[in-house]
C-alpha positions in Angstrom: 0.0 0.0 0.0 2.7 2.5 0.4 3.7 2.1 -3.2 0.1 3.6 -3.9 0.5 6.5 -1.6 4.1 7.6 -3.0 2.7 7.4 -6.4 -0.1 9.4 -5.7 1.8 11.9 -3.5 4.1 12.2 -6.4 0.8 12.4 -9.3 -0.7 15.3 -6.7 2.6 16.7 -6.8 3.0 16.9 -10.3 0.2 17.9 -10.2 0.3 21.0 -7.7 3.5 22.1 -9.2 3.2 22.0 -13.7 1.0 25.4 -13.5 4.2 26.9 -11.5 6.6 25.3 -13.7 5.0 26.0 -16.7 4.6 30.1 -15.5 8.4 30.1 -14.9 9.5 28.5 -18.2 7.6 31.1 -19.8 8.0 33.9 -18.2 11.9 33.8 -19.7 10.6 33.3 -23.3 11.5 35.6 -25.5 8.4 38.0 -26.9 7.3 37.4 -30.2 8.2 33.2 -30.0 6.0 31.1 -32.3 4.0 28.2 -30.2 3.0 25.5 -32.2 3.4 22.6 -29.8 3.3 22.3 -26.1 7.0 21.6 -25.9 7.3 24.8 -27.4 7.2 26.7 -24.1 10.0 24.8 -22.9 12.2 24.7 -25.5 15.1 27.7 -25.4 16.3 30.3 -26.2 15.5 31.4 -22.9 15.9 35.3 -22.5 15.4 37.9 -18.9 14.7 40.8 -21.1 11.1 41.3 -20.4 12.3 40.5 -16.9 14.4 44.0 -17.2 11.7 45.6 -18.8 9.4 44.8 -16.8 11.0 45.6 -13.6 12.3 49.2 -15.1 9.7 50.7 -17.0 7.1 49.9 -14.7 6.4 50.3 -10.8 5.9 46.2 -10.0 9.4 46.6 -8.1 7.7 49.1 -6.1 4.6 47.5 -5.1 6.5 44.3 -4.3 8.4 46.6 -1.7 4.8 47.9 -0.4 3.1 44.8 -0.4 6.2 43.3 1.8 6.5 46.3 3.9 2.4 46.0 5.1 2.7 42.1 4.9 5.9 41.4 7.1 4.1 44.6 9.4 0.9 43.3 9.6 2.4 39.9 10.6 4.2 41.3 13.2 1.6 43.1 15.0 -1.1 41.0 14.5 1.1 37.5 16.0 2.2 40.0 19.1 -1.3 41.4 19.8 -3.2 38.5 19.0 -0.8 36.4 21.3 -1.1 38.6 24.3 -4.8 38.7 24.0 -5.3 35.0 23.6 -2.6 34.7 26.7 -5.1 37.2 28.8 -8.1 34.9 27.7 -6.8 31.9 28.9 -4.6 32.6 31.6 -5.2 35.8 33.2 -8.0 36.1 35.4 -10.1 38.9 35.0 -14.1 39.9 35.2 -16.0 39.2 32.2 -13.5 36.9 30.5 -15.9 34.5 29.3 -18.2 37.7 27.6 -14.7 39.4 26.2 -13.8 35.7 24.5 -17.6 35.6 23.1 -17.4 38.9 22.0 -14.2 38.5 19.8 -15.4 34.7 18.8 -18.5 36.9 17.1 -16.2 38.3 15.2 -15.9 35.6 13.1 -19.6 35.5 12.5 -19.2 39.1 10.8 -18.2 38.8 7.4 -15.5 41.3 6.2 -17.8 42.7 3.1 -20.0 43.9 6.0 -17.5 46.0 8.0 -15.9 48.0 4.5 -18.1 51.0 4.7 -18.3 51.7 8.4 -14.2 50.7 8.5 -13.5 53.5 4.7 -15.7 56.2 6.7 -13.5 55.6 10.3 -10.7 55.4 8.1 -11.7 58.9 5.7 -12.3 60.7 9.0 -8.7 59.3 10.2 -7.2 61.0 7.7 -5.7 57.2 6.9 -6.6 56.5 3.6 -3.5 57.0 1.1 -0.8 56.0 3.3 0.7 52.9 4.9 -1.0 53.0 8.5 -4.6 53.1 6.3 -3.2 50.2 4.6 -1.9 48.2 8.1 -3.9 49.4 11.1 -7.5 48.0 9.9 -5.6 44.5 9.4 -4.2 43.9 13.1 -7.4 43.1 14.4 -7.6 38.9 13.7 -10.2 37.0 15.8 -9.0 33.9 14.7 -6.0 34.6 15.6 -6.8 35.0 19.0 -9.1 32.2 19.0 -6.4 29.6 17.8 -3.5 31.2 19.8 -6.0 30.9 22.8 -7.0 27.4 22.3 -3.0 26.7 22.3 -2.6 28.2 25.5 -5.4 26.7 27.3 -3.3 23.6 26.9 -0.2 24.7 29.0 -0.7 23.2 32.5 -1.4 25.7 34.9 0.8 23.9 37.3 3.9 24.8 35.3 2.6 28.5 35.6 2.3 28.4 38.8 5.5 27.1 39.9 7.0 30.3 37.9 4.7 32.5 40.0 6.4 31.5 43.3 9.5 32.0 42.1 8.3 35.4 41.8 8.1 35.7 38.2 4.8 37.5 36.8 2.3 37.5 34.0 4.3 39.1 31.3 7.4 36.8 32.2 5.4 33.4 32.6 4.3 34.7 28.9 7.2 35.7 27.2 10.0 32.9 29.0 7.2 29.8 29.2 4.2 30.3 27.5 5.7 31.8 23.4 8.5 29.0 23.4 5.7 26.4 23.9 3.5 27.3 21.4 5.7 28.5 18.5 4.8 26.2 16.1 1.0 27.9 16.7 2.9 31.1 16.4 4.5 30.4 13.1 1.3 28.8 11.4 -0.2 32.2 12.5 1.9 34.4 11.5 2.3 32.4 7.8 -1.3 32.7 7.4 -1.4 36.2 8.5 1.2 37.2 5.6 -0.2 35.3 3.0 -3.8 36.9 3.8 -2.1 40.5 3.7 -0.2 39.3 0.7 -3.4 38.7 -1.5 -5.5 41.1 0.0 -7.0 43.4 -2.7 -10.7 45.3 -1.8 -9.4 47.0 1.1 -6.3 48.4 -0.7 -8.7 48.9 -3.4 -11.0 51.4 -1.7 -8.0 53.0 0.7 -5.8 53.6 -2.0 -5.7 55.9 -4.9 -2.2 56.9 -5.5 0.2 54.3 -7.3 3.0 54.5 -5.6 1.4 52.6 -2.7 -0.2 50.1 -4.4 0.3 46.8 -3.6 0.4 44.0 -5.6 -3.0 42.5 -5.9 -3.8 46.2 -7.0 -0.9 46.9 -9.7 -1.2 44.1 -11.1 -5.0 44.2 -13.0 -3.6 47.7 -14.0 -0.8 46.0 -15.7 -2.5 43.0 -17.0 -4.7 45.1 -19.0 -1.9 46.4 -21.0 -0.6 42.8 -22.1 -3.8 41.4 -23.3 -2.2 39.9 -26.3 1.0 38.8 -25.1 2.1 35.6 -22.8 5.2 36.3 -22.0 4.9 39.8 -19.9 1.4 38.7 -17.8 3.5 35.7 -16.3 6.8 38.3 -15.8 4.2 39.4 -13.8 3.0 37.2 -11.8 6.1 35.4 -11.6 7.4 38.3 -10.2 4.0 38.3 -7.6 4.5 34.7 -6.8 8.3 34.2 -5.9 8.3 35.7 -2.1 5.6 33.3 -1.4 6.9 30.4 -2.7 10.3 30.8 -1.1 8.4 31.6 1.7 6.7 28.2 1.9 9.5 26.7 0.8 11.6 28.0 3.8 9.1 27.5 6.3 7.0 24.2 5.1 7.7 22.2 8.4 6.1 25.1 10.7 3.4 25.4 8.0 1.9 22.2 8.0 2.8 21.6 11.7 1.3 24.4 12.8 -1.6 23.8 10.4 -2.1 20.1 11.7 -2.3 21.2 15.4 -4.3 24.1 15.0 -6.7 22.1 12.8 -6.8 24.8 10.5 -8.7 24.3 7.3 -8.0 25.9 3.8 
């Protein structure tokens, strides 16, 4: 039987990976090339001029930087605000625990489409919209976050805690020396999913932002795509281009991913 599930790990593979293959052996074609056969698109010569171009004449480069800059923020925050909430929840005694955990677990019954025109009319009177804290504030708040992080901590004995408290040791270092190295594999999975989901997020950008040089990359790139109707090789420059940081990404990180994933029981 474990014949069958190499071959069909390898099939789903294969599988998973041709549309990225096939994006990357064309995106260093040369324009103009003459496909006749499949094999075509793999066969050289093999060229990074549109590459250049693209990267020089246009501002892709810069909204790569922007959409890293808000991602890589937005991780950040939420992971560190999100853990020390979920810490409070399960840990920290306080009144009304029980109705704060409900409240923020409602949040997830609230879908995001509901929340855009009370969160752009906050925002307007903010004075946030066209700059990078309209872009990174509205994104730190992340019930499920909380609500996984939470679930993680409830699992840490409290006896361990305990013993730390008469040693003399508080809240915050109970949290930062005991509870975080316990539960990093949570931590990771949440911050992974947290960049991704700021990565590819496009209406709130989309109604916050009106001046190019902060677009981000699910915004540039329609603007760009519309350009290259009738050309292969510059649309998957493009995306190519969008789709690297997160692929090295997973690649880097693909043991925390689907740990973290498999404990937290989170579903795609």
């Amino acid at each position: 039987m474990k014949w069958l599930y190499r071959i069909g790990s390898a099939l789903m593979a294969v599988m998973f990976a041709a549309p990225l293959v096939w994006m990357l052996m064309v995106s260093i074609k040369e324009e103009g090339m003459k496909i006749i056969t499949v094999l075509d698109w793999f066969k050289p010569p093999y060229s990074l001029a549109v590459y250049n171009e693209i990267l020089t004449t246009t501002k892709l480069s810069q909204w790569v930087v922007n959409s890293l800059f808000v991602a890589v923020v937005v991780t950040v925050l939420t992971v560190i605000f999100a853990a020390m909430a979920g810490f409070a929840l399960s840990k920290v005694p306080f009144r009304f625990r029980t109705f704060v955990f409900f409240f923020i677990l409602g949040g997830l019954l609230i879908p995001g489409e509901a929340t855009i025109i009370p969160l752009y009319q906050v925002a307007k009177d903010l004075h946030l919209l066209n700059s990078y804290s309209g872009l990174i504030i509205p994104a730190l708040a992340s019930p499920v976050a909380v609500i996984v992080l939470k679930s993680f901590f409830d699992g840490i004995p409290n006896d361990l805690l305990e013993s730390v408290q008469i040693d003399g040791g508080g809240f915050w270092r109970i949290f930062t020396s005991i509870v975080l190295p316990l539960t990093r594999p949570a931590m990771a999975s949440m911050a992974i999913l947290t960049f991704i989901g700021s990565w590819n997020n496009f209406l709130w950008p989309f109604l916050s932002i009106t001046d190019d040089n902060l677009f981000t990359l699910p915004m540039g790139i329609p603007t760009l795509m519309g350009q290259y109707s009738e050309d292969y090789v510059k649309p998957m420059v493009i995306n190519a281009v969008a789709s690297v940081p997160i692929i090295i990404l997973f690649v880097i990180f693909e043991k925390q991913i689907v740990k973290g994933i498999s404990m937290s029981g989170i579903k795609g």
